[in-house]
C-alpha positions in Angstrom: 96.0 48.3 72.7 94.2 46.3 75.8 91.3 48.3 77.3 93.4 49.5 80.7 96.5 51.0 78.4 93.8 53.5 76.3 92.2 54.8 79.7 95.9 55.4 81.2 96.5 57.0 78.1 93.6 59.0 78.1 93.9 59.8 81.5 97.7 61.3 80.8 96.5 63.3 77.7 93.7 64.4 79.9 96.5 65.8 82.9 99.0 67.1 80.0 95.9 69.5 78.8 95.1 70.6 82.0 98.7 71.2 83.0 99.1 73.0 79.5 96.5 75.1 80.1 97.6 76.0 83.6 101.0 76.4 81.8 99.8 79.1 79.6 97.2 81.0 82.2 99.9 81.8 84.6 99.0 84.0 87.4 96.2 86.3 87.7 96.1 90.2 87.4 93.3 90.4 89.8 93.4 94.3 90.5 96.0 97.2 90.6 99.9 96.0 90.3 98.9 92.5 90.1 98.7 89.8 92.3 101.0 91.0 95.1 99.6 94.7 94.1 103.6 95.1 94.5 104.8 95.0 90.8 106.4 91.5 91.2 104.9 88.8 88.9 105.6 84.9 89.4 106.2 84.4 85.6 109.5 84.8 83.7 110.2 87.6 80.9 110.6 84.6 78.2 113.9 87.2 77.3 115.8 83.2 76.5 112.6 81.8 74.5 112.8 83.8 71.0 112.0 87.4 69.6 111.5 89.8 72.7 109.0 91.2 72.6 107.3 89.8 69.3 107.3 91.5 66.3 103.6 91.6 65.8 101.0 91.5 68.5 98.6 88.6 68.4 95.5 91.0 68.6 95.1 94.8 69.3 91.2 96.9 69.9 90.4 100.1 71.4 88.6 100.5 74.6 88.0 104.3 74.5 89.6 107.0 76.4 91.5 106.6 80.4 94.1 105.9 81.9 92.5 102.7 83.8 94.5 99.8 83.4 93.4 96.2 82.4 93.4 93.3 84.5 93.1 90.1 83.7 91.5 86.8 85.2 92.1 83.5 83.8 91.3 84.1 79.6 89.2 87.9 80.5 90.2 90.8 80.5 88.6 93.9 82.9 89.0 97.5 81.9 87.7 101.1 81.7 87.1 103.6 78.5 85.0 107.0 78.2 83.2 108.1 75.1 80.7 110.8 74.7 79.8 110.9 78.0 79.8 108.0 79.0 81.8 105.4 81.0 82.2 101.8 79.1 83.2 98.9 81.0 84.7 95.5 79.0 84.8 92.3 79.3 87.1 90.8 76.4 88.5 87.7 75.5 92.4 87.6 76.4 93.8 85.5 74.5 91.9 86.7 71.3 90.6 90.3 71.7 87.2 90.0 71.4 84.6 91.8 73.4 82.1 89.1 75.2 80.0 92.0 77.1 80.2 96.0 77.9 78.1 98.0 80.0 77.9 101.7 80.4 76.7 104.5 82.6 76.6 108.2 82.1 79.8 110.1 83.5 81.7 112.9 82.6 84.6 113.3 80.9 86.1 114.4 84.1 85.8 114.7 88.0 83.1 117.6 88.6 85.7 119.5 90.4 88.4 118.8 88.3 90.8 121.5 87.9 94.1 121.2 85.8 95.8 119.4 83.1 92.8 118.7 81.0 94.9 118.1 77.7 97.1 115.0 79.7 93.8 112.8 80.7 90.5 111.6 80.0 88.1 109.4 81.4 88.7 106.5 84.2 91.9 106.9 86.2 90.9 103.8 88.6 92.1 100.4 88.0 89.1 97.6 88.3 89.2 95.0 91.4 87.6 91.3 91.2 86.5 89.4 93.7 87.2 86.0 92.5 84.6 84.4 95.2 81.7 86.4 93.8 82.8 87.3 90.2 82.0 90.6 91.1 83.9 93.6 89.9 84.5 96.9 90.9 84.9 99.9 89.6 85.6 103.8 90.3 84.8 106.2 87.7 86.8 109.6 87.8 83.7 111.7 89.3 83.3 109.1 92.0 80.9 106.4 90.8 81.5 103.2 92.5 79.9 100.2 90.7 79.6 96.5 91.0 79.1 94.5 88.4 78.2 90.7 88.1 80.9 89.3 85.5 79.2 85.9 86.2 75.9 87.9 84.6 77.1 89.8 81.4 78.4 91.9 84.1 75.0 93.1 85.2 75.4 95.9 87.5 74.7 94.8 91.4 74.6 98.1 93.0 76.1 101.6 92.8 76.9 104.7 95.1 78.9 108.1 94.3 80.9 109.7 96.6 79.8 113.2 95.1 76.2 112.7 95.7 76.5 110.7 99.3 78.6 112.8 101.0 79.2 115.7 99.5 82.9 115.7 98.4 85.0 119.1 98.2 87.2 119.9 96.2 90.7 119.5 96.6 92.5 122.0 98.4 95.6 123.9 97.1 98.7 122.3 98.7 102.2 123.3 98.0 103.5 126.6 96.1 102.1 126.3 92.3 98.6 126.0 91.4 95.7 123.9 92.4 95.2 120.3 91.1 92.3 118.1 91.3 92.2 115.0 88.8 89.1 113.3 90.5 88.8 110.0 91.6 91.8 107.9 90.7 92.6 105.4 93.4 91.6 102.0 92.7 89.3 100.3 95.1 90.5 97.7 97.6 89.0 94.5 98.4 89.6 93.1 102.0 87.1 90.0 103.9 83.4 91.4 103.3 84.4 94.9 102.4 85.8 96.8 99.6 87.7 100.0 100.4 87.9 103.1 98.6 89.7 106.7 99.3 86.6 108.8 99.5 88.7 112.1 100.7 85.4 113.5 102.8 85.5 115.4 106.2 83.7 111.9 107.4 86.7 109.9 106.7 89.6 109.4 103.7 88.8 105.9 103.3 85.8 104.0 103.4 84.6 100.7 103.8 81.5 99.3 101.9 79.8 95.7 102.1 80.5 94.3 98.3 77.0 92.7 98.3 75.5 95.8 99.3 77.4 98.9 98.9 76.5 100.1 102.7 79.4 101.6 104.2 80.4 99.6 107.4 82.9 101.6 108.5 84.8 105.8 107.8 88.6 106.2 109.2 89.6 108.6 111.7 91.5 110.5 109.4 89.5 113.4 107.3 92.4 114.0 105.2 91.4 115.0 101.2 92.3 112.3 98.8 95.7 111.7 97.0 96.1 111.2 93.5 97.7 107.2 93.6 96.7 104.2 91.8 95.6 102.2 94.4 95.5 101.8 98.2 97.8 98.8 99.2 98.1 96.4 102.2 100.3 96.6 105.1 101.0 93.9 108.1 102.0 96.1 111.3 103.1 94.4 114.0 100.8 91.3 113.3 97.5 93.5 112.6 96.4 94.0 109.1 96.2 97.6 107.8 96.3 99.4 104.8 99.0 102.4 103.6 97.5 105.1 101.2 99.4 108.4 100.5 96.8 111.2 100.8 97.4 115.0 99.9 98.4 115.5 103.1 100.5 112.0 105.0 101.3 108.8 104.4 98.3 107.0 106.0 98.4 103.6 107.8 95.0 102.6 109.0 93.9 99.2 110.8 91.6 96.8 109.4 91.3 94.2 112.7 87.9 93.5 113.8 86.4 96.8 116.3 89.5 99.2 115.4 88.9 99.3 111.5 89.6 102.6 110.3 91.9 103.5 113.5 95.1 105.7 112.8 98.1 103.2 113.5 100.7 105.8 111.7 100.9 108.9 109.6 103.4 110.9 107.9 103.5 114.1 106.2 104.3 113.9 102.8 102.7 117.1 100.5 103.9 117.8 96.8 102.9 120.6 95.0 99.8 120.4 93.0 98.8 117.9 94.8 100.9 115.6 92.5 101.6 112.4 94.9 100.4 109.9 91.8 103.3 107.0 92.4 101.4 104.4 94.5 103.3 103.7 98.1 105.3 100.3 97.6 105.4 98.0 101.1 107.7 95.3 102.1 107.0 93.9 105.7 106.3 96.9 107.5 108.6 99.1 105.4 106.7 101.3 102.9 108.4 103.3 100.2 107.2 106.7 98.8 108.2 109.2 96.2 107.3 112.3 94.7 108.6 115.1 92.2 108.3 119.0 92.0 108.9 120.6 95.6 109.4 116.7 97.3 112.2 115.1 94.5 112.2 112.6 96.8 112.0 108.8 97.9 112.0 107.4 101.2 112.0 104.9 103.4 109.2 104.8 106.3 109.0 101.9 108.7 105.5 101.7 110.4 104.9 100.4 114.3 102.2 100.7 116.4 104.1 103.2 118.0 104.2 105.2 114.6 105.8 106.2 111.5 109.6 106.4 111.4 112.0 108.1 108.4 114.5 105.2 107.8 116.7 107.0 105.0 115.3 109.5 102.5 117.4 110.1 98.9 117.1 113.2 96.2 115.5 111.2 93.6 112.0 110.9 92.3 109.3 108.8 90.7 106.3 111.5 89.4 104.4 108.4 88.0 106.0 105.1 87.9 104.9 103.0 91.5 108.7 101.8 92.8 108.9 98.2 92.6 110.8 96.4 95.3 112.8 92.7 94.1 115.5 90.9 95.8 116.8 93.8 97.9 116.9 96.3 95.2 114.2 99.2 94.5 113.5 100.2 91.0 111.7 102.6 88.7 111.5 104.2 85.5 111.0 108.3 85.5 112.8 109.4 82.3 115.3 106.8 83.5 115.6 103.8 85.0 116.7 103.5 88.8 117.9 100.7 91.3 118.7 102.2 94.6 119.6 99.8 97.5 116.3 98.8 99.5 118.6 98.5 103.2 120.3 102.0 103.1 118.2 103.8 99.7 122.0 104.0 98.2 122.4 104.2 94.9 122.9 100.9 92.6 122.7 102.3 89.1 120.7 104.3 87.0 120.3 104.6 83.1 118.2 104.3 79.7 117.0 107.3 77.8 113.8 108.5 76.2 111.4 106.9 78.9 109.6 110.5 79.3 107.4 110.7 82.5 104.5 108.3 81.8 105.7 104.7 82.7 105.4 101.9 84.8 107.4 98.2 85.2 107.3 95.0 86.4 110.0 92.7 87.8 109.6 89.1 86.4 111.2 85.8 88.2 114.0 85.6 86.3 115.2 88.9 87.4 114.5 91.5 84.7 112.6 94.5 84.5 109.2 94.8 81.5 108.9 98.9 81.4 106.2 100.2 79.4 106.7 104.3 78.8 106.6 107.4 76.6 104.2 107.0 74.3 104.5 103.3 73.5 108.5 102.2 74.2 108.7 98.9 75.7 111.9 97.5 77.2 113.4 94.8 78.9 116.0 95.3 81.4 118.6 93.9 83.8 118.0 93.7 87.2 120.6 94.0 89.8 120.8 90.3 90.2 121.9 89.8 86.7 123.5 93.0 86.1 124.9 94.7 89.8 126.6 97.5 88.6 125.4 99.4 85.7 122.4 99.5 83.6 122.1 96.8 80.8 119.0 97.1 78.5 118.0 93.7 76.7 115.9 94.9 74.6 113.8 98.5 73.3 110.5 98.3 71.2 110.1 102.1 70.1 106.4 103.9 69.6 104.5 100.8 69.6 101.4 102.8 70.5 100.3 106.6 69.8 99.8 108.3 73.0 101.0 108.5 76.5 100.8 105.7 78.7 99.6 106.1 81.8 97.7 102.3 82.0 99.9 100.2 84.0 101.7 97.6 81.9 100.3 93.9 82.7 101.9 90.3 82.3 99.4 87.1 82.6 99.6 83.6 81.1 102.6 84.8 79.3 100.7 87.7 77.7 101.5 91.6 77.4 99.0 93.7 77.6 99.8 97.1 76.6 97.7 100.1 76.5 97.3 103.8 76.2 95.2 106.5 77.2 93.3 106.7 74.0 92.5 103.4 74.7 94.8 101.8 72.1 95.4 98.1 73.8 97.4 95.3 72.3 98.8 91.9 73.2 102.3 90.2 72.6 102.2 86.5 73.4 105.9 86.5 74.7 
């Protein structure tokens, strides 16, 4: 073969790896809900390609207790786990399961106010968040540790601050009719320009912003309003300015991020559930942001968000008490002992359907239009959405008690990769 044909040849095998391995990393998990931190993943279910999901996982290790759920960024994997008294964060190999570092710091088992539910929950509630110009991630533990850790370093830890300590936290107050709740800290920490953001819940301000070199605060919002109980804090375009939605005990809170009003009130409104149970994260399309609750709420709504405020755009007698809604083509869906798809325009009901879910769950809407749910103790489906199936529920297929306890770790689809876990810290991965 003359010199010229072996380099273009070269050349071509060289572009067919790196578009093979682009191929099979697919999209980052970067922090809570994914990419988007909406739910919506730009890879396909693979439901045509073989076997869904695959019989056996290609590896499966235990992280220790919490309900912190992985992410995942390019072949690592981030997550959480407590064990005699301490926290444990991982770094592990995702296409293989092995652990490449860990680091640890002492934490209780719980929040040191928390108050309720002890036998449903252990350990880290927070999802990570990485900052892929830095390599830095961060974490929240349950009694308000915030860390930052140098992944780049063996994920030497950069600087830390709790929110106990600093400002003095109370405990939660009793909202509602039943009995008082306090899970700690369970929000997952936002990253926006030179800040990361967290729901501190003080009388100085709900949410916080810290420099992530540092960990100085740069700035407190105007609202005082104790924290919520959601997965994460999610971001919100209002009429051109950037902002941020987070469902506190008390309100639906929109604050502003642009430059001299950060932390500013653009919008709130009141949303309370009894014992404080507002856990199903606030889903936002343009400036439309979703909410739901159970017990004395059983509720979802629709809330647009101006600068002249917050306005109720329908409202419908149906709940999520866990699962974050996930908004595709039109359609809303989630899974709370059911599956749901209500109309995102008028909040009508589409369908609803599938048994056995129980309360802990959470799903994902793939490009090819179906729905990955992950609930009960370890039951993993894939369903129909409305664009293949408009009018009634139609389940693909239904995995049964894959793992051994509930699963309050948000389900997570990378490169083609499930990662599945539990809150014994049971995790496993189906190459799809």
């Amino acid at each position: 073969m003359p010199k010229h044909s072996r380099i273009v040849c070269r050349l071509l095998f060289c572009l067919t790896l790196l578009a093979s391995e682009a191929v099979a990393r697919g999209e980052d998990w970067p922090h809570w809900r994914g990419l988007g931190r909406n739910g919506n993943v730009n890879e396909s279910s693979r439901w045509t390609e073989g076997t869904w999901p695959p019989d056996k996982p290609v590896w499966r290790t235990n992280v220790n207790s919490g309900g912190s759920g992985p992410i995942v960024v390019g072949n690592k994997l981030y997550t959480m786990g407590w064990d005699e008294d301490q926290d444990h964060v991982y770094c592990i190999d995702a296409l293989h399961g092995r652990k490449i570092w860990e680091q640890s710091y002492r934490c209780p088992r719980y929040g040191r106010h928390s108050e309720g539910d002890k036998g449903l929950y252990a350990g880290p509630s927070s999802c990570p968040s990485y900052d892929s110009e830095t390599g830095y991630l961060y974490t929240l533990s349950t009694d308000g540790d915030l860390n930052c850790w140098d992944t780049r370093n063996q994920g030497e830890r950069v600087w830390s601050l709790n929110f106990y300590d600093a400002y003095e936290v109370k405990q939660r107050p009793k909202v509602g009719r039943r009995q008082l709740r306090d899970y700690g800290y369970t929000t997952a920490p936002l990253l926006h320009g030179e800040a990361v953001i967290a729901e501190v819940g003080d009388d100085e301000g709900n949410l916080m912003a810290f420099s992530k070199q540092t960990g100085e605060r740069v700035w407190k919002s105007q609202s005082k309003d104790p924290a919520g109980h959601t997965g994460g804090i999610v971001p919100i375009v209002v009429d051109g300015l950037p902002c941020v939605a987070v469902l506190t005990i008390h309100h639906l809170l929109v604050v502003r991020l642009d430059a001299g009003h950060a932390g500013e009130t653009i919008a709130e409104f009141p949303w309370e559930t009894d014992f404080a149970n507002n856990v199903a994260t606030p889903t936002v399309l343009n400036n439309s942001v979703i909410i739901t609750s159970e017990y004395n709420q059983y509720a979802i709504a629709r809330i647009d968000i101006t600068r002249a405020g917050a306005r109720q755009i329908w409202k419908q007698p149906y709940a999520s008490g866990v699962c974050a809604p996930v908004i595709h083509h039109g359609h809303i869906y989630w899974c709370w002992r059911g599956v749901y798809c209500l109309n995102f325009e008028t909040g009508k009901p589409v369908w609803r359907g599938g048994k056995g879910f129980g309360d802990a769950a959470t799903c994902i809407a793939t490009t090819d239009g179906r729905l990955i749910i992950w609930g009960r103790r370890g039951d993993l489906a894939l369903v129909e959405t409305a664009d293949h199936s408009p009018h009634e529920y139609k389940e693909l297929a239904r995995k049964e008690g894959i793992l051994e306890n509930d699963v309050w770790p948000h389900i997570v689809l990378s490169g083609g990769r499930l990662y599945c876990k539990d809150r014994d810290g049971n995790m496993l991965c189906f190459a799809l």
